[in-house]
C-alpha positions as CSV (number, residue, x, y, z in Angstrom):
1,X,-154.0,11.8,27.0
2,X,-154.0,10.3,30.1
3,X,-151.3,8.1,28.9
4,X,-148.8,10.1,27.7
5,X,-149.3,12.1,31.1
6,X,-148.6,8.9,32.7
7,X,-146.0,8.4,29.8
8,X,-143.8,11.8,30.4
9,X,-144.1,11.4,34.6
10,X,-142.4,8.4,34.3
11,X,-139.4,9.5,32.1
12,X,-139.0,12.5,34.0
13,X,-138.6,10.7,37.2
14,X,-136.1,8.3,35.5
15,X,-134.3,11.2,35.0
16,X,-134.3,12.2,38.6
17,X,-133.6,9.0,40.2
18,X,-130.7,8.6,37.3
19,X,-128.7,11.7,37.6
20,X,-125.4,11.6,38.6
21,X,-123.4,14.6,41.3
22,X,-120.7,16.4,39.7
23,X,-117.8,16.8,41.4
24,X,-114.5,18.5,39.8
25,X,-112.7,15.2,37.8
26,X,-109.4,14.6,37.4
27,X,-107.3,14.6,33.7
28,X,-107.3,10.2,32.5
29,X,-103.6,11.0,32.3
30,X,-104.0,11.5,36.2
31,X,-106.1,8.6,36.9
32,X,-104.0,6.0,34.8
33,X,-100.6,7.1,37.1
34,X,-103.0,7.2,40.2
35,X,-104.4,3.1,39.3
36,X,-100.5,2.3,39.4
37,X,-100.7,2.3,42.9
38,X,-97.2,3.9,43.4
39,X,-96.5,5.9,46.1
40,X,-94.0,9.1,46.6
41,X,-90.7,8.1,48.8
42,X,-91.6,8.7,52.1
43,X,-95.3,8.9,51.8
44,X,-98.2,6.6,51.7
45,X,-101.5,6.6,49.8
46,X,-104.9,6.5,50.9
47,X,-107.4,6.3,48.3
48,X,-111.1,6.9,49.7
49,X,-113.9,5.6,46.5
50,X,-117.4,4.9,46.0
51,X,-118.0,2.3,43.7
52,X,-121.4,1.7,43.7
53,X,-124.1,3.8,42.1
54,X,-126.8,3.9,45.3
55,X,-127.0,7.5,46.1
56,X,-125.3,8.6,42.3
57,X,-127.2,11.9,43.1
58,X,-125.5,12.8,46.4
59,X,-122.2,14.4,46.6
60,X,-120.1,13.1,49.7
61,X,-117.9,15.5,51.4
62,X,-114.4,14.4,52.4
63,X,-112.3,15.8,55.3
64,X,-108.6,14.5,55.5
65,X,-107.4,15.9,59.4
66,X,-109.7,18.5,59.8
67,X,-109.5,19.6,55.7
68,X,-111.8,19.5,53.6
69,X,-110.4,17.1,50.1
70,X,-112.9,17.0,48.3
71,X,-116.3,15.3,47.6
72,X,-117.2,11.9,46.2
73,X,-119.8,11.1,43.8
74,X,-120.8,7.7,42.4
75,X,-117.6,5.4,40.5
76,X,-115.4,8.2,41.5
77,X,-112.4,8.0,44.3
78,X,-109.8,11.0,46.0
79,X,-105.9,10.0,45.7
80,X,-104.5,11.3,49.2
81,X,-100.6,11.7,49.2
82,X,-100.0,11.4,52.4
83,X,-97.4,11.6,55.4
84,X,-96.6,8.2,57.7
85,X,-98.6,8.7,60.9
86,X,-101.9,8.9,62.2
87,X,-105.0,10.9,60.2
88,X,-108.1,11.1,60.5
89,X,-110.6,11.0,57.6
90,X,-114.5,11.9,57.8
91,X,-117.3,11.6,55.7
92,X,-119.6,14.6,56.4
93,X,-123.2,13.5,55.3
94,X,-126.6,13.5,57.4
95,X,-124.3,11.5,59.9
96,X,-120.0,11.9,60.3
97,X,-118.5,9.1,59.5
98,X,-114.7,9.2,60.9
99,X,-112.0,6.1,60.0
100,X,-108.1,6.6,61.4
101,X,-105.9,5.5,59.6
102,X,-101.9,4.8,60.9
103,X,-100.2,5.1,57.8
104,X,-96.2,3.8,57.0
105,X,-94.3,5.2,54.3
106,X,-94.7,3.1,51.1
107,X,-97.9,2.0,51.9
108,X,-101.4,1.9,49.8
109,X,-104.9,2.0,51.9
110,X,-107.9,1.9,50.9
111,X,-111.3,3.4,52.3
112,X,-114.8,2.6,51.3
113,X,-117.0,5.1,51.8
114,X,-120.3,3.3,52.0
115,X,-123.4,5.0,50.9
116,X,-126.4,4.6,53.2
117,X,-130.1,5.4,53.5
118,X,-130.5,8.3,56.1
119,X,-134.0,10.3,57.6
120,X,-133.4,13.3,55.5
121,X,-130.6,12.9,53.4
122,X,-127.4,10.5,52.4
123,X,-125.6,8.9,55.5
124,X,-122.3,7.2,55.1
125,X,-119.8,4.7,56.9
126,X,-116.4,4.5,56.3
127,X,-114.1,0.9,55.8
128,X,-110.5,0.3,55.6
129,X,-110.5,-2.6,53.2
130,X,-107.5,-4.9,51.9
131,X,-105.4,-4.5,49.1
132,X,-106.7,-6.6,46.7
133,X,-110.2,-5.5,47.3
134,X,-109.3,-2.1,47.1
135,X,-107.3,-2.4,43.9
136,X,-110.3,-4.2,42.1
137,X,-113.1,-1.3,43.7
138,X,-110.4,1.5,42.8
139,X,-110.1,0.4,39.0
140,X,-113.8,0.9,38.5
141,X,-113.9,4.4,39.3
142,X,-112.7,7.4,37.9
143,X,-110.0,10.3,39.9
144,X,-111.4,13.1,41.6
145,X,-109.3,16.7,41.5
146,X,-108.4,16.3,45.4
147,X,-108.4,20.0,47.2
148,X,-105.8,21.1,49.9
149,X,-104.6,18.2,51.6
């Protein structure tokens, strides 16, 4: 008896320490045209992804200039179409993360939004990272439905 107490604890916990967030995914038609990297004329891209699974349970809220995006879940990343100039992104968990970024026109950046061990809940950090980084962490992940940018 005791065992298969013992037995049923330990899957059940699995399963808590496993799960995964949902967040509102995009169509793979979507995410294949977003992994081409191509921006619209006169606009640049910032693409903001988690590609690890530490915290897979916690959704990550996203604020592009005051906005909210979207939120991030593990292996998942926003597309953000946006204009050249300076804007401000934030990570809203148990701390606020913020990143500017100066975007030209033409131009791909990329944000990792770090998961990190907090008091009470999730805290994150936020890092512009190069191209080629970015590209390779991007292609692991899967496209989030992006709200009002």
């Amino acid at each position: 008896m005791y065992k298969e107490i013992m037995f049923s604890f330990a899957i059940i916990l699995g399963l808590i320490l496993t799960g995964c967030a949902s967040v509102p995914m995009a169509s793979l038609e979507k995410d294949t045209a977003a992994k081409a990297f191509v921006t619209q004329p006169g606009k640049a891209n910032i693409y903001v992804y988690r590609h690890e699974t530490m915290g897979a349970a916690v959704k990550m809220p996203v604020a592009l200039n005051g906005k909210l995006v979207g939120d991030t879940a593990a292996k998942t990343y926003l597309l953000l179409d946006v204009e050249p100039g300076n804007h401000t992104l934030v990570s809203k968990t148990e701390n606020d993360a913020v990143l500017n970024v100066a975007a030209e026109a033409g131009k791909n950046y990329y944000v990792w939004q770090e998961v990190k061990m907090g008091l009470w809940s999730a805290r994150s950090a936020l890092h512009l990272v190069d191209e080629k980084k970015g590209r390779e962490d991007v292609t692991e992940c899967m496209l989030i439905e992006a709200g009002a940018q």
